[in-house]
C-alpha positions as CSV (number, residue, x, y, z in Angstrom):
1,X,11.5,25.2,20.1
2,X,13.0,24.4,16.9
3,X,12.4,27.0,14.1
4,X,10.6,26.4,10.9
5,X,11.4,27.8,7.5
6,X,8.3,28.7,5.3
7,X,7.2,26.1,2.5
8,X,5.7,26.2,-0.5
9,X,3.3,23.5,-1.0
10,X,0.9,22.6,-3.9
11,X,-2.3,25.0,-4.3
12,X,-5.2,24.4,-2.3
13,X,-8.6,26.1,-3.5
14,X,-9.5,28.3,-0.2
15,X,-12.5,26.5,0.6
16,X,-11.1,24.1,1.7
17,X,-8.3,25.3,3.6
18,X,-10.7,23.8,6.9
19,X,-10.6,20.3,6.0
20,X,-7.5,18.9,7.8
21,X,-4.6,16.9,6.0
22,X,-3.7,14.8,8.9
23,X,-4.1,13.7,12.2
24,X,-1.3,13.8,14.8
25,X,-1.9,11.0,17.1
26,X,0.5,12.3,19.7
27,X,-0.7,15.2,20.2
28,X,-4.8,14.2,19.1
29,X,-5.0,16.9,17.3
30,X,-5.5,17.7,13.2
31,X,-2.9,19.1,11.3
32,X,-4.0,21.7,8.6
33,X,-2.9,23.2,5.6
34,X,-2.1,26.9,6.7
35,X,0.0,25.3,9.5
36,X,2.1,23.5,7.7
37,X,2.5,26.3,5.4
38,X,3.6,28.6,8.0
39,X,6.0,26.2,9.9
40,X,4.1,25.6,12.5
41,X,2.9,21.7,12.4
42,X,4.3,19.3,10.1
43,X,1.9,16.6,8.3
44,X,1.9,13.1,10.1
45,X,1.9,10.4,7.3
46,X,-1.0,8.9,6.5
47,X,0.4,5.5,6.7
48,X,1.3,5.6,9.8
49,X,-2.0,6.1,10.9
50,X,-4.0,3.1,12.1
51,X,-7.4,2.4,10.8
52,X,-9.5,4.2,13.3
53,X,-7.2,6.7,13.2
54,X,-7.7,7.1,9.1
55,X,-11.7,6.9,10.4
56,X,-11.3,9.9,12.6
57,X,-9.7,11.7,9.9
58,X,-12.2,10.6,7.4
59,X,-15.2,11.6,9.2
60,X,-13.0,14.9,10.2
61,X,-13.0,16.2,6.6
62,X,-16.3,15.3,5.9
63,X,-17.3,17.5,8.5
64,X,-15.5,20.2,7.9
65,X,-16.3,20.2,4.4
66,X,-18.0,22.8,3.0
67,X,-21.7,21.9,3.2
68,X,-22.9,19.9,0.6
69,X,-25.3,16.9,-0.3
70,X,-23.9,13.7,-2.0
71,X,-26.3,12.0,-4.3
72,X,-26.1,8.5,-5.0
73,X,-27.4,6.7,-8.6
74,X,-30.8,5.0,-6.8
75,X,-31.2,9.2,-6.4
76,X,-30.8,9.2,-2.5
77,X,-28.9,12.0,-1.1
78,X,-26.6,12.4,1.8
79,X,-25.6,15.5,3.8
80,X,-22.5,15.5,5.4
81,X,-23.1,15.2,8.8
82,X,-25.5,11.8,7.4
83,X,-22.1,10.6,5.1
84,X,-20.0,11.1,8.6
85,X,-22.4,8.9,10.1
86,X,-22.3,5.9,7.3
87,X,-18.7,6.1,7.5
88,X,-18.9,6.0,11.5
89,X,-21.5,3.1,11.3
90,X,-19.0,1.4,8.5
91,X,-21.7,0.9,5.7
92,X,-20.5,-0.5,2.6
93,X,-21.6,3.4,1.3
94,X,-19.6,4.4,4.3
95,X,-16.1,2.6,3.3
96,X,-16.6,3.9,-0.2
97,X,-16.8,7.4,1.0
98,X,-13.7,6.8,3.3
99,X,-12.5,5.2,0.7
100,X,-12.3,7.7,-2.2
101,X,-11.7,10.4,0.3
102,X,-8.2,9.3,1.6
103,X,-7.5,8.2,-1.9
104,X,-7.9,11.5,-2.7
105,X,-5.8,12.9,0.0
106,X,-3.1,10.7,-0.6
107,X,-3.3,11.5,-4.1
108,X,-2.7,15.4,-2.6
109,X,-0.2,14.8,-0.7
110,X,1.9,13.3,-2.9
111,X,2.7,16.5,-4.0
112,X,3.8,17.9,-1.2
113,X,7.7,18.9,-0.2
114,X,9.1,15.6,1.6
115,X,10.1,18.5,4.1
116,X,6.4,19.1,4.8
117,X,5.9,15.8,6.9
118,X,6.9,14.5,10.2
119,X,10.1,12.6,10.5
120,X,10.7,10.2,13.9
């Protein structure tokens, strides 16, 4: 097994330290910050995901999230298991959600050591 060096990546507020920043489609499993941190997974880029494979991701983080409600400007709200389930039934809510999400994440991960992701 091939031996890891430590890395120092970006801050991440602890909170959130749940909600995974990948998805290994090899292996089917999520790939989280204090993993890759400590050498032990690296992150699997995002753009070589497929699109039900950025879903499963999606709907991942959203469930892991901390719990929360999501208001919308007509003053419905959303809990997260209910946004997991837009995204999963591809509303146009759903795809905004997924949407700003990976944006997000993307956005995150840009700051990341190149070192920090998978290589094939």
């Amino acid at each position: 097994m091939e031996r890891r060096m430590k890395l120092r990546l970006p801050p991440i507020v602890e909170s959130v330290k749940s909600r995974p920043l990948s998805y290994d489609p090899r292996t089917d499993e999520f790939i989280f910050y204090e993993n890759v941190e400590r050498g032990r997974k690296r992150i699997y880029p995002l753009e070589k995901l497929t699109q039900e494979q950025i879903l499963k991701l999606a709907i991942e983080r959203q469930l892991t999230n901390v719990p929360s409600t999501t208001s919308v400007l007509n003053g419905r709200t959303f809990t997260n298991e209910q946004v997991a389930q837009e995204m999963r039934s591809g509303t146009k809510f759903g795809r905004q959600m997924l949407d700003a999400d990976i944006t997000y994440l993307k956005f995150y991960l840009s700051q990341f050591d190149p070192g920090a992701f998978e290589r094939e």
